[in-house]
N, C-alpha and C positions, 0 to 999 in steps of 0.2 A: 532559489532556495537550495537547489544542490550546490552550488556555488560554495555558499556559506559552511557546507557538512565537510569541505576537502581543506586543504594546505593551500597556502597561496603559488605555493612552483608549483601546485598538478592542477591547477583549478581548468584550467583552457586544455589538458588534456580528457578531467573529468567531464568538462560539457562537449567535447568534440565527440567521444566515446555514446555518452547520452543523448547527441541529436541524431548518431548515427544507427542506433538501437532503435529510434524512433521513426526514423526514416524507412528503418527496413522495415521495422513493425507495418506502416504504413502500404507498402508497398506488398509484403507477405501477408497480410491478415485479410485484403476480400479472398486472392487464391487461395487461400487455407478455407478459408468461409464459403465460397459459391464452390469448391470443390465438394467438400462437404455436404453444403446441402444438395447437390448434384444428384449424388448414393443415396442419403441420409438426410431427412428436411428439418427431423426437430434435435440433431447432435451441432448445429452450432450456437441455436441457443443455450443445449445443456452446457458446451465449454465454456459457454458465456457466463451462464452460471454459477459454475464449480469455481469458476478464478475470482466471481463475487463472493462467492462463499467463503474462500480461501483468505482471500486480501481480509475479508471482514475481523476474520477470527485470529489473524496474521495483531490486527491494530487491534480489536478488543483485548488481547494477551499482553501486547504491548504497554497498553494506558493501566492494566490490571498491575504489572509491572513496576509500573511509575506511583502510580500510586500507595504503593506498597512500600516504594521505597524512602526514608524518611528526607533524606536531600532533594527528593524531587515534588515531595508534597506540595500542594497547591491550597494556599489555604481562601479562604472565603473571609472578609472583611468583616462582613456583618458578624457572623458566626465563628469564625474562627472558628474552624473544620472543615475538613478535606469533604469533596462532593462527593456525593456517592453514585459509583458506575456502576454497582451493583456485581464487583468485583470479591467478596464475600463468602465463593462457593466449594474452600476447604473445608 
């Protein structure tokens, strides 16, 4: 899927870049985590949390976005009308 978001001359350095962000993730995220809870037992669920919360409201502003916007409208076959996200709340 990231593949598809780049240029086809940077695609092989976009996913080299991307397995290697993953890779570290990997490797850096129990130390960051059993550090953490080591001092502090309920601070790596809370960063667990706040990056859920984050991501969430990251994509609900996104799709709010889209939908907004008249070329990206999604319409509905039966109804012909955009669904409602519940994006509404100017």
């Amino acid at each position: 899927m990231l593949s598809n978001l780049t240029l086809a001359h940077e695609q092989g350095a976009t996913i080299g870049v991307a397995q290697s962000a993953g890779s570290l993730a990997r490797i850096l995220g129990p130390i960051y985590a059993t550090t953490l809870l080591h001092y502090m037992p309920p601070l790596p669920y809370l960063t667990c949390t706040a990056v859920l919360l984050a991501t969430s409201v990251l994509v609900f502003q996104k799709l709010c976005r889209e939908t907004e916007n008249p070329k990206a409208e999604i319409r509905n076959p039966k109804e012909g009308s955009r669904p409602d996200l519940g994006c509404h709340l100017k």
